[in-house]
KEKE-3310 file (N, C-alpha, C; in steps of 0.2 Angstrom, whole numbers, plus 5000, padded with zeros to 4 digits):
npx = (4691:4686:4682:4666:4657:4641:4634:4621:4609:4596:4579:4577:4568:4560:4562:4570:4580:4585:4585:4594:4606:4607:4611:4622:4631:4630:4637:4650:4654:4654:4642:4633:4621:4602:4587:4570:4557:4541:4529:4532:4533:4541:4545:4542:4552:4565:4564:4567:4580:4587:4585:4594:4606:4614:4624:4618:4611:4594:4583:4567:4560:4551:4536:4527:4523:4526:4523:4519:4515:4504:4497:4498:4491:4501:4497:4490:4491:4486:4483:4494:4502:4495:4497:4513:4513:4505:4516:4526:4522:4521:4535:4540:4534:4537:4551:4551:4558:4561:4563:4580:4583:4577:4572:4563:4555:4559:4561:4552:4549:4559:4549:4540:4528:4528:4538:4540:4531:4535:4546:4546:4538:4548:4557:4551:4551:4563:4571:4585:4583:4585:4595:4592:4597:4610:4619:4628:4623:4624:4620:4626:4632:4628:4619:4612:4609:4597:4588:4585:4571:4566:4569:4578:4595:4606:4621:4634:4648:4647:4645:4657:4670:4680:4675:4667:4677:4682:4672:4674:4686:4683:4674:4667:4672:4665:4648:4644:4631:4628:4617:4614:4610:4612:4611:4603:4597:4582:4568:4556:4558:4555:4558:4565:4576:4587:4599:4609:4608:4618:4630:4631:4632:4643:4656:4650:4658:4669:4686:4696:4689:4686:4700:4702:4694:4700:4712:4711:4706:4693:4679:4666:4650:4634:4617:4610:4623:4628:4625:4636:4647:4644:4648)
npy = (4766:4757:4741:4736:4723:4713:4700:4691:4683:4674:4671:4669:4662:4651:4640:4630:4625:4632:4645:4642:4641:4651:4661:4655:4658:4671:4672:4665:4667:4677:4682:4696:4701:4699:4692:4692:4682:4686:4678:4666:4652:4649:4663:4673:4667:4669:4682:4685:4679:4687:4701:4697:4699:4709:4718:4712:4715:4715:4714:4713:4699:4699:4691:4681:4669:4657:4643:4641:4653:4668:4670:4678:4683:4689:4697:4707:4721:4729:4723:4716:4728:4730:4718:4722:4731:4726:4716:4723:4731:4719:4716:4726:4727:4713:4714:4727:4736:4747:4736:4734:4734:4729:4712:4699:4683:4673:4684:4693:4708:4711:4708:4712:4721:4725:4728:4744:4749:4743:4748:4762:4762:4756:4766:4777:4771:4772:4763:4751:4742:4726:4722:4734:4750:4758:4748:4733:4718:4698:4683:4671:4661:4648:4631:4627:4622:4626:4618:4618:4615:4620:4613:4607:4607:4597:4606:4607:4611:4624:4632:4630:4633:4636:4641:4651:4660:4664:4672:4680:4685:4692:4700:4718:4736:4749:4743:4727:4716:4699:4685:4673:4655:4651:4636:4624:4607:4603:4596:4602:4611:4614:4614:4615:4617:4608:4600:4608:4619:4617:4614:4627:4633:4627:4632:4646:4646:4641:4645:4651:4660:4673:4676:4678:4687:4699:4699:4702:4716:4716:4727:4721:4722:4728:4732:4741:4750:4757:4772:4776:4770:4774:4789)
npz = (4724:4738:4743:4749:4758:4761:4766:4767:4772:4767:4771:4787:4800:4794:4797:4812:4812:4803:4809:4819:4811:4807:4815:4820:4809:4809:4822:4824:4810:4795:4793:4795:4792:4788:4783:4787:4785:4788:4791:4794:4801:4812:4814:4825:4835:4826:4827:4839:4842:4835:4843:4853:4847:4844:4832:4820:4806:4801:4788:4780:4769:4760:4756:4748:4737:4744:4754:4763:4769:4765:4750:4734:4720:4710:4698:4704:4709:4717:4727:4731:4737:4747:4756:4756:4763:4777:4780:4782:4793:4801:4802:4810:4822:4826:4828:4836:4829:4812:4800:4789:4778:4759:4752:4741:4742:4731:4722:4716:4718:4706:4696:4680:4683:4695:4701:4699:4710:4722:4721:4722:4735:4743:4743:4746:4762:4766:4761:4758:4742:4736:4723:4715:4714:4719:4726:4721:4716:4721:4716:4716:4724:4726:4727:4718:4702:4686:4675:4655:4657:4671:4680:4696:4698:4711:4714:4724:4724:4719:4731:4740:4749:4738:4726:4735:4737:4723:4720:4732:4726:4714:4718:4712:4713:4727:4735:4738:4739:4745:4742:4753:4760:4775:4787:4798:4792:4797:4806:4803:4791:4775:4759:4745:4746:4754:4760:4754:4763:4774:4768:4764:4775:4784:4774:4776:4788:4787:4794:4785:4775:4781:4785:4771:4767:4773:4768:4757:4757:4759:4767:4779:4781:4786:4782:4789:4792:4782:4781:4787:4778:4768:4768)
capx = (4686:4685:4675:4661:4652:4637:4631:4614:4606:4586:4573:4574:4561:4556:4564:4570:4586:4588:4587:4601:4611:4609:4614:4631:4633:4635:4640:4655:4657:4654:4635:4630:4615:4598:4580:4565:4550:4537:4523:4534:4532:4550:4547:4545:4557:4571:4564:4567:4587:4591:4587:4602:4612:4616:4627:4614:4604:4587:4576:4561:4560:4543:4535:4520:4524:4528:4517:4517:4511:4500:4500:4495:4489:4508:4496:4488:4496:4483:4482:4503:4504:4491:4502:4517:4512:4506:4520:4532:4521:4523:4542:4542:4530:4541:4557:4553:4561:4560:4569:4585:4580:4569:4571:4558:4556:4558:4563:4543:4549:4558:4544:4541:4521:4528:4543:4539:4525:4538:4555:4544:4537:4555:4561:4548:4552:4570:4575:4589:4580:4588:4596:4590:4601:4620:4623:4628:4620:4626:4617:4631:4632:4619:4619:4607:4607:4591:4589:4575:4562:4566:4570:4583:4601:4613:4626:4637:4654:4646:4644:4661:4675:4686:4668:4666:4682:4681:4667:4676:4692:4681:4668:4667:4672:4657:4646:4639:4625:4631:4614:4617:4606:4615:4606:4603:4592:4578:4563:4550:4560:4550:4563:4568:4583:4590:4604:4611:4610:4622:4637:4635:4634:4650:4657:4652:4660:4677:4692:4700:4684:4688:4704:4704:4690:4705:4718:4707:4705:4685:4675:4661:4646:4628:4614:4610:4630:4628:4627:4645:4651:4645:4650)
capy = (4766:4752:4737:4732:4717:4712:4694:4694:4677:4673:4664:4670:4665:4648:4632:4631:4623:4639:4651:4642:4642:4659:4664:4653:4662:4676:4674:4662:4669:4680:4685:4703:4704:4694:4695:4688:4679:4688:4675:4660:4648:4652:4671:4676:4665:4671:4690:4687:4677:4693:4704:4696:4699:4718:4717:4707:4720:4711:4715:4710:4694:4699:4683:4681:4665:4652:4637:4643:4657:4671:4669:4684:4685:4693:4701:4711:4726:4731:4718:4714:4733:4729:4714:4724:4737:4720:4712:4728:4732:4716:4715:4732:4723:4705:4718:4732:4744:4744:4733:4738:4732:4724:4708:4695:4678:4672:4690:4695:4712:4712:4707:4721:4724:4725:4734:4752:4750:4740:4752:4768:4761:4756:4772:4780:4771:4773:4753:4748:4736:4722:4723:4740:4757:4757:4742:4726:4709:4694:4679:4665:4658:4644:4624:4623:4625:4624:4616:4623:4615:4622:4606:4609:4601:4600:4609:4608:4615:4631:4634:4629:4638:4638:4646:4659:4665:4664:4677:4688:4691:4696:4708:4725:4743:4749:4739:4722:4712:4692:4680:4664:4650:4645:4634:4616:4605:4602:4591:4607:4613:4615:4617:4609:4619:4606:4599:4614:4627:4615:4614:4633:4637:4624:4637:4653:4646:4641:4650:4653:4665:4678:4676:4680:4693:4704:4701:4706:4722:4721:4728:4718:4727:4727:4738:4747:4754:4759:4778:4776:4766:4780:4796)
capz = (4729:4741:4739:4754:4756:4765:4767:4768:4772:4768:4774:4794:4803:4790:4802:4819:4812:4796:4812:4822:4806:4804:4818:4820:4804:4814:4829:4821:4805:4790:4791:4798:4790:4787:4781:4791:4784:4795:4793:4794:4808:4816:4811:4831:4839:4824:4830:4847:4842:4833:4847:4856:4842:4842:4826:4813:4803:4800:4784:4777:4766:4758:4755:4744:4734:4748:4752:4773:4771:4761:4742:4731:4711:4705:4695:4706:4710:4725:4732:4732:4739:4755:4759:4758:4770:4783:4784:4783:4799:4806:4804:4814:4827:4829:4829:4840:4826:4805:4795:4789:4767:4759:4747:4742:4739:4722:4718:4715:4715:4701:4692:4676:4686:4702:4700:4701:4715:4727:4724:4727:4742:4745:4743:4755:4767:4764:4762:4751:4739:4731:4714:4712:4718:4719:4728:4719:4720:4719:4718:4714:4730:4729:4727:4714:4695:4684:4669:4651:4662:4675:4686:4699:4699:4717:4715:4730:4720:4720:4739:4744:4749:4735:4724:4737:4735:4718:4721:4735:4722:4706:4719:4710:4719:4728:4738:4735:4742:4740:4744:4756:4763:4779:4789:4798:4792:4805:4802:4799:4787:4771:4756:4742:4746:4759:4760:4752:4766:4779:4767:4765:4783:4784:4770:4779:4796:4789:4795:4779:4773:4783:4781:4764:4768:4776:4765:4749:4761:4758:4772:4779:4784:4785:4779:4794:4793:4777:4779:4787:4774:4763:4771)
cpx = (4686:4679:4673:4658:4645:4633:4627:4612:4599:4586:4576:4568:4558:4557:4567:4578:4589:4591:4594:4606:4613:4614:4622:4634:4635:4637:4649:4657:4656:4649:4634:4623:4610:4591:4575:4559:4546:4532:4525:4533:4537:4548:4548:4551:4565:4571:4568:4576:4590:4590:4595:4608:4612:4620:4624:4607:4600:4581:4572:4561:4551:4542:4526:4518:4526:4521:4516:4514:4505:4501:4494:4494:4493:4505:4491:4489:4494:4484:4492:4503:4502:4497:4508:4518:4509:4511:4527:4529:4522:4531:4545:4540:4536:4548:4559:4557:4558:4564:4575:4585:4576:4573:4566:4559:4555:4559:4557:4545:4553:4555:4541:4535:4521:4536:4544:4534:4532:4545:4549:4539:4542:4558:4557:4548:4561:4574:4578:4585:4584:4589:4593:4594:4609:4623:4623:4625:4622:4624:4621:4633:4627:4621:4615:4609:4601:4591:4583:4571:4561:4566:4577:4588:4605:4618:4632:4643:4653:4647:4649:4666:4679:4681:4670:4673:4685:4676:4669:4681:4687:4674:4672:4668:4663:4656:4641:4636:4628:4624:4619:4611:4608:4609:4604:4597:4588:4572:4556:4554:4557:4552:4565:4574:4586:4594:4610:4615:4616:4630:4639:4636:4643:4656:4657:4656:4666:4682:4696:4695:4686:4694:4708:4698:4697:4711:4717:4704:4697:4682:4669:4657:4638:4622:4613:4618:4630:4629:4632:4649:4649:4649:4655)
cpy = (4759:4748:4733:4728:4718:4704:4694:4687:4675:4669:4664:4668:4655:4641:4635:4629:4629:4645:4651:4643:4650:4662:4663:4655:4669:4676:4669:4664:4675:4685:4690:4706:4697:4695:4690:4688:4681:4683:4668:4656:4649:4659:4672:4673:4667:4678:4689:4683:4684:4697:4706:4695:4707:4718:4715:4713:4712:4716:4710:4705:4695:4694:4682:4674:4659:4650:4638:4647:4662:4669:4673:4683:4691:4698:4708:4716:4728:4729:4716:4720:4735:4725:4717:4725:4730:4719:4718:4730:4727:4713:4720:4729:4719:4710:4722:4738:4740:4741:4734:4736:4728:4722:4705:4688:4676:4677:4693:4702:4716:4711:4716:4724:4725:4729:4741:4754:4748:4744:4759:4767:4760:4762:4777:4779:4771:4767:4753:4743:4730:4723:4728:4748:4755:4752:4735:4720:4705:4689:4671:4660:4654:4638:4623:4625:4622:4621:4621:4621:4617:4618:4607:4605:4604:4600:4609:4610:4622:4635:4632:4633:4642:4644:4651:4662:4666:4670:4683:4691:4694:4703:4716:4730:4744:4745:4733:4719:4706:4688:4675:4662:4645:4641:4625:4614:4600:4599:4597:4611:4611:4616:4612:4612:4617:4606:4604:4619:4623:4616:4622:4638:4634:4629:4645:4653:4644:4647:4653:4660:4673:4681:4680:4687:4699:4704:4704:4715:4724:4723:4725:4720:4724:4733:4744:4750:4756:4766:4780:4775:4772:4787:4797)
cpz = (4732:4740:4746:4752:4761:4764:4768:4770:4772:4771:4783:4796:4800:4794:4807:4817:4805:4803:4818:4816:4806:4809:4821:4814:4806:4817:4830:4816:4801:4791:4795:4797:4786:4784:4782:4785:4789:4797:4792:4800:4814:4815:4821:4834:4833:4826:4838:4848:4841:4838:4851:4854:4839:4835:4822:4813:4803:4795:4782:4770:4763:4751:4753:4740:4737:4750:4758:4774:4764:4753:4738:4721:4710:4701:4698:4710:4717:4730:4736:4735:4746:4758:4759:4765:4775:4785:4784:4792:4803:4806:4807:4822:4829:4831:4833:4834:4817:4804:4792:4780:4769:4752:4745:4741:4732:4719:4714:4714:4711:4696:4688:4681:4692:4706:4703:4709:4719:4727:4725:4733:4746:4749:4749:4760:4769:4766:4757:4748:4733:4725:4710:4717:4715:4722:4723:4720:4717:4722:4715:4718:4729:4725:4724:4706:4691:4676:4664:4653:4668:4682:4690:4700:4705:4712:4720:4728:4721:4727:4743:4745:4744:4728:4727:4736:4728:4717:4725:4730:4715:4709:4715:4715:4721:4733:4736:4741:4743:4748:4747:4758:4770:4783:4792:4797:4799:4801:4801:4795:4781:4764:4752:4743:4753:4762:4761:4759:4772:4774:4765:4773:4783:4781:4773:4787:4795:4789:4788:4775:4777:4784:4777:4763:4769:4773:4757:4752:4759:4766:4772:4783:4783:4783:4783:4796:4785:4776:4781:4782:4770:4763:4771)
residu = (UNK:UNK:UNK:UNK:UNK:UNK:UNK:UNK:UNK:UNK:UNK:UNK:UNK:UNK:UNK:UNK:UNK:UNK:UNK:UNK:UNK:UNK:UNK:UNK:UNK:UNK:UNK:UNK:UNK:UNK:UNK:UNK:UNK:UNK:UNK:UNK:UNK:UNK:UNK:UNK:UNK:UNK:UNK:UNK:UNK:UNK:UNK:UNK:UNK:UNK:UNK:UNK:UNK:UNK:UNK:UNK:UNK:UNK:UNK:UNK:UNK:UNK:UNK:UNK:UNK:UNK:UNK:UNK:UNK:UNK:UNK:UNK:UNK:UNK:UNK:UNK:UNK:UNK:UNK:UNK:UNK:UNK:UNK:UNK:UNK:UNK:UNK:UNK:UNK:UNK:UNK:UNK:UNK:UNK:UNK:UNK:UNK:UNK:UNK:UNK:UNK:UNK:UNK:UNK:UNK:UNK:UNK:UNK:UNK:UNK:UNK:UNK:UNK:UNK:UNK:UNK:UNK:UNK:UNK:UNK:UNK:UNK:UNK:UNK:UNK:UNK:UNK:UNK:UNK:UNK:UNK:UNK:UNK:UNK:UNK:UNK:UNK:UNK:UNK:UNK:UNK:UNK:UNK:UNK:UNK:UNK:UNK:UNK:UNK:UNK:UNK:UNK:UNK:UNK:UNK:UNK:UNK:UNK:UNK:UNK:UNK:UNK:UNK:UNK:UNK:UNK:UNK:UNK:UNK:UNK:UNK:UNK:UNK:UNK:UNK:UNK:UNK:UNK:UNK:UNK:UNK:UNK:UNK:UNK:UNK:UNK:UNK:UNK:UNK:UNK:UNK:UNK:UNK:UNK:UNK:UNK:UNK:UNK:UNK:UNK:UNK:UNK:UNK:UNK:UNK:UNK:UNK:UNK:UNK:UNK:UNK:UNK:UNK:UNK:UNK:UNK:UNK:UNK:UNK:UNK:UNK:UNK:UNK:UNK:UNK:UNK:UNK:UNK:UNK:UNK:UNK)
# end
């Protein structure tokens, strides 16, 4: 079985210098595929970039636990199920069409009480949802490690060339997901994940990456080309 990728990149929408990242992440390198913060400060002007980018799926970054926008009680199932359905609507609104998946931030919906409610809403609207179906994920891309208190260490060995290609030859048959954070840092940028996102734009923009994408014979796709890649 062959084995596709799909590069995914959060946090659309979240600074003014994440959304030029993103997009020279496409339009110079690797990334096909995105997912929008709809209630971020940047969310319309990274809607209205992708436009211009026929080729860049865009899903929904559903955002409950960030300091910019809404913040929901994890524990309350109704309330996380209202917000869903909001910003699933207003990432059809900023878009002009649906989202092509859905992840969250901080991975809320893997959480065990949020779980079942957010993959069959998923599934109803017929959204791939992160780290749950047949597509692989792979979150090993990333300039941070955490300590047992949860204190965060840079990284930047991880997010370098010689890592991701340490990640494209051990990808599994099938298709995988693989998180990024490209991005330049701009002064309304909000993230302790700073620095980080320029050395992996640098990384998704060097010429050896794809490369090595075409001689490991993976395809690089995006979610809204998925029922090709499957057929």
């Amino acid at each position: 079985m062959a084995r596709a990728l799909i590069i995914n990149a959060d946090d659309f929408g979240c600074a003014r210098g994440v959304n030029q990242g993103i997009i020279a992440a496409h339009r110079l390198g690797v990334v096909l595929s995105t997912s929008l913060m709809v209630d971020a400060p940047l969310a319309a002007e990274a809607a209205a970039l992708a436009r211009e980018q026929p080729g860049l799926g865009v899903g929904l970054h559903f955002a409950v636990t960030n300091t910019n926008g809404p913040r929901c009680d994890l524990f309350d199932v109704a309330a996380i199920e209202r917000e869903l359905r909001r910003q699933y609507q207003r990432c059809c609104d900023l878009l002009g069409q649906p989202p092509t998946h859905l992840d969250s931030h901080h991975h809320i919906h893997l959480r065990r009480e949020l779980k079942p409610l957010i993959l069959a809403w998923a599934e109803a609207q017929h959204l791939p949802l992160r780290s749950v179906g047949p597509i692989h994920y792979n979150g090993r891309f990333y300039g941070q490690w955490y300590d047992d208190e949860w204190h965060a260490h840079p990284a930047p060995e991880l997010i370098g060339v010689e890592n991701l290609g340490r990640i494209l030859r051990a990808l599994p048959e099938g298709i995988t997901e693989l998180a990024c954070h490209p991005g330049y840092v701009s002064p309304d940028l909000d993230s302790s994940y700073a620095a980080e996102r320029e050395i992996e734009l640098t990384t998704l923009l060097d010429r050896r990456v794809p490369m090595l994408i075409r001689e490991l014979g993976i395809i690089l796709t995006n979610f809204a080309a998925l029922p090709h890649i499957l057929s």
